[in-house]
C-alpha positions in Angstrom: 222.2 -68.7 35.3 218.5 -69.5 36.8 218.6 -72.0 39.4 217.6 -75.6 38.5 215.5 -78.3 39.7 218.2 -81.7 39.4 217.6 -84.7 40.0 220.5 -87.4 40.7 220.0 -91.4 40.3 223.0 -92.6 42.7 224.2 -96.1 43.5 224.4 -95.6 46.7 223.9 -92.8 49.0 226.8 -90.2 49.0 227.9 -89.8 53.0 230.0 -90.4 54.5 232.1 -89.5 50.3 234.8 -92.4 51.5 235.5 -94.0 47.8 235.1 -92.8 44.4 231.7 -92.6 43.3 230.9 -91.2 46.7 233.4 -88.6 47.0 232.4 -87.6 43.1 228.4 -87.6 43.5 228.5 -85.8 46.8 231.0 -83.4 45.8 229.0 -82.4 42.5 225.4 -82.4 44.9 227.2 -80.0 47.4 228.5 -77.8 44.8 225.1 -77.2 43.1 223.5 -76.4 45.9 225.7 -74.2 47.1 225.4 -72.7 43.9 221.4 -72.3 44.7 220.2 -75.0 42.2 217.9 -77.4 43.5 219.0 -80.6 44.2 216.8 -84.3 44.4 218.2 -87.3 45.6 217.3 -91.0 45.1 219.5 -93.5 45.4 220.1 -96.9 47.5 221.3 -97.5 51.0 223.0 -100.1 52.7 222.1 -101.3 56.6 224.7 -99.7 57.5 224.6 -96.1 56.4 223.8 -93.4 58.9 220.6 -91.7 58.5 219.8 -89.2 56.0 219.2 -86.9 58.3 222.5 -87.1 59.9 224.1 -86.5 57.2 225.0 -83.4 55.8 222.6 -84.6 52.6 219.5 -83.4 54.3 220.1 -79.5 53.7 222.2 -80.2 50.7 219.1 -81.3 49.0 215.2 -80.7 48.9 214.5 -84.1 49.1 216.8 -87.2 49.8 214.5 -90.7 48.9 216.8 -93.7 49.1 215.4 -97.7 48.6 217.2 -100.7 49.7 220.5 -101.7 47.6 219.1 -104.8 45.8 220.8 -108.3 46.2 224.1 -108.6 43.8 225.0 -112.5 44.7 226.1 -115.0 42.3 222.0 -116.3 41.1 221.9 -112.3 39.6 225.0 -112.8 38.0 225.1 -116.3 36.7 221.1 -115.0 34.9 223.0 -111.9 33.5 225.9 -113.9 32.4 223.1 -116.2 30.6 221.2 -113.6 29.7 223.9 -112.0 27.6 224.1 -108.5 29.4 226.5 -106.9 30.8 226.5 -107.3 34.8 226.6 -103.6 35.3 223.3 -103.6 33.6 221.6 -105.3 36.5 223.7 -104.8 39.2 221.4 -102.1 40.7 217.9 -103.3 39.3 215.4 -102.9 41.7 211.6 -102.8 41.2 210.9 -100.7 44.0 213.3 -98.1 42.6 211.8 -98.2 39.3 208.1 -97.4 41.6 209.9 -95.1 43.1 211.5 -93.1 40.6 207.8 -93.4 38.6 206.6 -91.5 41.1 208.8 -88.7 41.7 208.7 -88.0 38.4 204.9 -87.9 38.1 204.6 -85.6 41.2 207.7 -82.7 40.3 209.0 -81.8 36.9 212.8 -81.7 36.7 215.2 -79.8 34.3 218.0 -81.6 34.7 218.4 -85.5 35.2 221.7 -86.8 36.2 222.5 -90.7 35.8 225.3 -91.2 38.1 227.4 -93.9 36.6 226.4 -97.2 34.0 225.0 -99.6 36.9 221.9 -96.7 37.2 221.5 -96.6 33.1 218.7 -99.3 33.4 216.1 -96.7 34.4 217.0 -94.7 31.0 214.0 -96.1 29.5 212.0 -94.8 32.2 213.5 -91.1 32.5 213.0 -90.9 28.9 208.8 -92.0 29.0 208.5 -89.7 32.9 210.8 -87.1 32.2 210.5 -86.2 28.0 211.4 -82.5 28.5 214.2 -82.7 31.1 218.0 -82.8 29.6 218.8 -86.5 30.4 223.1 -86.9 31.4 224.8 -89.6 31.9 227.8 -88.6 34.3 230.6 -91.8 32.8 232.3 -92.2 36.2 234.6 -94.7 34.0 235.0 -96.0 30.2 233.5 -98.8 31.8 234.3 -100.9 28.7 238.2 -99.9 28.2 238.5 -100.6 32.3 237.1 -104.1 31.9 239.7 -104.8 29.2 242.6 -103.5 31.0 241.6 -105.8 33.6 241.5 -108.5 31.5 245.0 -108.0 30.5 246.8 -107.9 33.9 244.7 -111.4 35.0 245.7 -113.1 31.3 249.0 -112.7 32.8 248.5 -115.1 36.1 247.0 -118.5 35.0 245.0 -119.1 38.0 242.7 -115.7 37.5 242.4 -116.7 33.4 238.6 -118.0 34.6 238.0 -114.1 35.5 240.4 -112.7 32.7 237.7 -114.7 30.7 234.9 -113.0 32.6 236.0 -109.4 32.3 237.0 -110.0 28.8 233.3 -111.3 28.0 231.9 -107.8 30.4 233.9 -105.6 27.6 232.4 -106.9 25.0 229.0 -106.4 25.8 230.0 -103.2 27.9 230.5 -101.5 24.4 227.2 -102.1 23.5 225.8 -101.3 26.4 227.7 -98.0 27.1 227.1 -97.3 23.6 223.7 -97.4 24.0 223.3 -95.0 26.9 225.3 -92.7 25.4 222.6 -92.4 22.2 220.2 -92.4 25.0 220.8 -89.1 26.6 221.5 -85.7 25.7 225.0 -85.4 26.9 227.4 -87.5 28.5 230.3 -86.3 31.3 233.8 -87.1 31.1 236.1 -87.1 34.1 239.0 -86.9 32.1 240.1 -86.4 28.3 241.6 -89.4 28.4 237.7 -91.2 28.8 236.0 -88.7 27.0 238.1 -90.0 24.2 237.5 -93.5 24.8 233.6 -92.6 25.5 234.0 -90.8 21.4 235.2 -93.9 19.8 231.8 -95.6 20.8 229.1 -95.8 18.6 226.8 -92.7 18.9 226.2 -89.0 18.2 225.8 -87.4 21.5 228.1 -84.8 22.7 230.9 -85.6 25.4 232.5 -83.4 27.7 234.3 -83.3 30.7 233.9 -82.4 33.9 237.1 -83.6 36.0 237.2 -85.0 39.5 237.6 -82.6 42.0 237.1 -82.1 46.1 236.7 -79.3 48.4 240.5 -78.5 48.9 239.6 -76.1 52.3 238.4 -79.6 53.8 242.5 -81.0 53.1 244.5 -78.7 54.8 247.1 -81.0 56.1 247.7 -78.4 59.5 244.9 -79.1 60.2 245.2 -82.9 61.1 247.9 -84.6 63.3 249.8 -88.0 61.5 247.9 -91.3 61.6 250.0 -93.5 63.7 251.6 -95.7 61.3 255.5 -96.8 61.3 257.7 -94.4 59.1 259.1 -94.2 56.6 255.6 -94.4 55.9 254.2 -95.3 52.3 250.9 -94.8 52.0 248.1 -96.4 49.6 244.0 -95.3 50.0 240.9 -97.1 48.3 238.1 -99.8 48.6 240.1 -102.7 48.8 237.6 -105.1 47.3 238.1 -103.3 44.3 240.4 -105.3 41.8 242.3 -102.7 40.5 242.7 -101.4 43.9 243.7 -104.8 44.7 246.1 -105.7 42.2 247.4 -102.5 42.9 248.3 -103.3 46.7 249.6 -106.8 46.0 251.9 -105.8 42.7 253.4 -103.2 45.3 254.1 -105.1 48.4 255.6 -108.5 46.2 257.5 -106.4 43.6 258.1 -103.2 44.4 258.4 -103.1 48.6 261.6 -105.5 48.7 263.4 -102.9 46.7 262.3 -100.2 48.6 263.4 -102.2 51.7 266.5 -103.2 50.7 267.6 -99.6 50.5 265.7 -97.9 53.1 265.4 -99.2 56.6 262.4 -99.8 57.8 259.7 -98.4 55.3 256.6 -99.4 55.8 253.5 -99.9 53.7 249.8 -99.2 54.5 247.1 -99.6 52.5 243.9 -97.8 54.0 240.7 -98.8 52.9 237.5 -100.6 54.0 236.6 -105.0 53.1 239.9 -105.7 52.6 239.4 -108.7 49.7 240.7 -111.9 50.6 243.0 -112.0 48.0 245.1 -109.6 50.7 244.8 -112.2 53.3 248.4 -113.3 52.6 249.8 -109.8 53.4 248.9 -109.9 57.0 251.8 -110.4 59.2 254.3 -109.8 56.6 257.2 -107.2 57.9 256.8 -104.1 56.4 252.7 -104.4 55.3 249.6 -102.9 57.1 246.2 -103.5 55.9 244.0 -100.8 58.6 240.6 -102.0 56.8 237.9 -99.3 57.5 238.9 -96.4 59.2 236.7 -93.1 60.2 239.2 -90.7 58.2 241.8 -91.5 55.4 243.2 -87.5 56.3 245.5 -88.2 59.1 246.8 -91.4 56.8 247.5 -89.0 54.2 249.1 -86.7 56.7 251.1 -89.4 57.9 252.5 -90.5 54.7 256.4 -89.6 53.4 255.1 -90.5 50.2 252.3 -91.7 48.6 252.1 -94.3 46.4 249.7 -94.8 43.5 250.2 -98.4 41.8 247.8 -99.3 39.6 247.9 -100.7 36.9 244.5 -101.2 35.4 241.4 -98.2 36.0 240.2 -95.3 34.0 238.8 -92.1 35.2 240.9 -89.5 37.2 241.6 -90.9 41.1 240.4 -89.2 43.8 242.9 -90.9 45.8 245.9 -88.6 43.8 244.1 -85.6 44.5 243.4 -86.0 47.9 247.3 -87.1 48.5 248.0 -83.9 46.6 246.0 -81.7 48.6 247.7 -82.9 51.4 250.9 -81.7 50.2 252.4 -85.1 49.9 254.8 -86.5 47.4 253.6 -88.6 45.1 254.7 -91.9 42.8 252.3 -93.0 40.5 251.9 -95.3 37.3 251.1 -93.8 34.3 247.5 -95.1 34.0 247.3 -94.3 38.0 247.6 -90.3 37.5 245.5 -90.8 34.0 243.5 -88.1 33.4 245.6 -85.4 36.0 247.5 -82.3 34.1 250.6 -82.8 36.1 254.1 -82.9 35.4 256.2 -85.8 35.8 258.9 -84.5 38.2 256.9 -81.1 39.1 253.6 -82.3 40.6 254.7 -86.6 41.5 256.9 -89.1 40.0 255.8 -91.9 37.2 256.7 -94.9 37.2 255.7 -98.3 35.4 258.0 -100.7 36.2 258.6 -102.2 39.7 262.5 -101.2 39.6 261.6 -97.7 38.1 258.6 -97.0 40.8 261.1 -98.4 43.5 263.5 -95.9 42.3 261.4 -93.4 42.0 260.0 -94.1 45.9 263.9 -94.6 47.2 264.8 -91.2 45.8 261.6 -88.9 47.7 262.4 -91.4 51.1 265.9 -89.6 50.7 265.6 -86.2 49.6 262.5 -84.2 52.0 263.6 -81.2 50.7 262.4 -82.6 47.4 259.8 -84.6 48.7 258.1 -80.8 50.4 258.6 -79.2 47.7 256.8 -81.8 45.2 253.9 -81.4 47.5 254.2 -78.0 47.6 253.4 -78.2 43.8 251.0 -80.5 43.8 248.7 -79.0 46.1 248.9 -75.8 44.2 247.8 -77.4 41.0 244.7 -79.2 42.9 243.9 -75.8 44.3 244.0 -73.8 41.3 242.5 -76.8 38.8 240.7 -79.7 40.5 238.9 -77.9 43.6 234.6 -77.9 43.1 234.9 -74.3 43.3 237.1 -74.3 39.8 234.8 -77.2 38.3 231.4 -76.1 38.8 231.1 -73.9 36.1 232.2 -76.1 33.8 228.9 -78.3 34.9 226.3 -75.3 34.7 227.7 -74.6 31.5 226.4 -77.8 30.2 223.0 -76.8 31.5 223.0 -73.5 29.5 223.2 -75.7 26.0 
């Protein structure tokens, strides 16, 4: 096909790809470009990220333009909660964007216009007005609307979160709206599983969805080429941002419910959850036998490397988890929940273990710890189907194929 100007809107810029939206938006900006399209960036930064041109961004892309993140504290919240919006509708306005993005648009013509996730929907209006013949996407990271209610349901079940059950409950309500109206907005949305392209259909709208999975770069999780993380073994492993509730609720159902069993039957297996800003919600973990919290570390590889088996426990989330690919890449063994691997083509018992309940996932976690003929082969398997299914090189046609329409 003939190589495109794009342009992506990002939340934040994609280096160092340590969390989801990261790993997603630099993984599909690396793979166009590689593919010869060319590729415009513009997105926030925080204080803290390395330069642009540090970053392998800077010859991924013609031209990477990033503004400070806007403020997200509680005044922003409390006027969208007033206002009737949905948070995610303001959470990344920024004036200074909006001047910014009017003027890239009035200076180069684009031909393809990706919105990378709801919180950068706001500008719509804008790309529409700037940008009337380029095709307009919005790339769903989430059904933002169907992971709001699921986490409504797991805080309805603790009385002292029903204040933010409340909250999320209120988000998606006016989530389906919102989403709803983005998706009339654009010329196509992107999926990153059946599973949300079929919650993205039942909104509202006319515009076509397809999907366009999650995937990395499997030569870059080769797991000879790392040596373990030093963590105690048995080690169980759990990655993520771990100020983000589902992550956290994951790590807190495991270690109250689900480690004692595990313990009880195995000796000495240990759980560490790796991630950056810990919430402190996890607080009461620390110093408890058998729990590490690492907070931010330079490379979740040797973790992954480390790990007897990985564990997956969430139990609220949509999309398809980065986390279970990379952990399958690395030829690890896997137990997950069933909303955890949502999304992945792989076989209970083939590619990882499933698991809902916390006696069944304990199970399920007690049986790899002691079997590692099993637990090689499983990763064996599952590497194999990230290779042949979920790696960028597999994916990107699926992307430029969207293009051709």
């Amino acid at each position: 096909m003939k190589r495109l100007r794009v342009l992506f809107l990002t939340p934040q810029l994609p280096y160092p790809p340590h969390q989801g939206t990261a790993l997603r938006n630099f993984g599909l900006i690396q793979a166009l470009a590689q593919q010869g399209h060319r590729v415009t960036l513009l997105s926030f930064a925080e204080a803290d990220q390395p330069l642009v041109e540090q970053t392998p961004l800077a010859a991924l892309c013609d031209a990477v333009i990033a503004t400070p993140t806007p403020d997200w504290g509680p005044g922003r919240r409390l006027r969208a909660l007033l206002a009737g919006q949905a948070d995610m509708a303001r959470r990344r306005w920024s004036e200074l964007y909006l001047a910014t993005l009017r003027n890239l648009l009035a200076r180069q013509p684009f031909d393809a216009i990706h919105i990378e996730g709801l919180e950068m929907a706001p500008y719509l209006d804008t790309l529409r007005e700037a940008a009337p013949s380029a095709m307009l996407i919005y790339d769903a990271h989430n059904a933002e609307y169907a992971l709001q209610a699921r986490i409504a349901g797991q805080d309805w079940r603790i009385p002292t979160r029903w204040p933010l059950a409340a909250y999320s409950y209120v988000q998606a309500r006016r989530l389906i709206r919102f989403e709803a109206a983005v998706c009339r907005g654009v010329d196509r949305v992107i999926a990153v599983s059946q599973a949300d392209a079929a919650l993205l259909r039942k909104l509202p709208h006319r515009t076509p969805v397809v999907v366009v999975h999650n995937a990395i770069f499997t030569d870059d999780y080769q797991p000879a080429n790392f040596s373990d993380g030093s963590i105690p073994h048995p080690a169980l492993v759990f990655t993520g941002k771990m100020d983000f509730r589902p992550n956290v609720d994951a790590v807190l159902w495991f270690s109250d419910h689900i480690l004692p069993l595990v313990r009880r039957a195995v000796a000495g297996a240990h759980f560490t959850a790796v991630g950056h800003t810990p919430h402190p919600r996890l607080n009461r973990l620390r110093g408890r036998p058998g729990v590490t919290l690492t907070g931010r570390v330079e490379d979740v590889r040797p973790y992954l490397r480390a790990a007897d088996v990985y564990v997956a426990p969430l139990r609220m989330g949509s999309g398809t988890r980065f986390k279970l690919l990379e952990a399958m890449a690395m030829e690890r063994a896997v137990v997950s929940t069933r909303i955890g691997a949502e999304g992945l083509d792989a076989q209970h018992g083939n590619h990882l273990l499933l698991a809902d309940s916390p006696a069944e996932f304990a199970e399920a976690v007690i049986a790899l710890l002691q079997d590692q003929p099993r637990r090689t082969h499983m990763g064996q398997q599952a590497a194999r189907l990230v290779r042949e299914r979920y790696d960028w090189r597999a994916i990107t046609p699926r992307l430029e194929a969207i293009y051709d329409t």
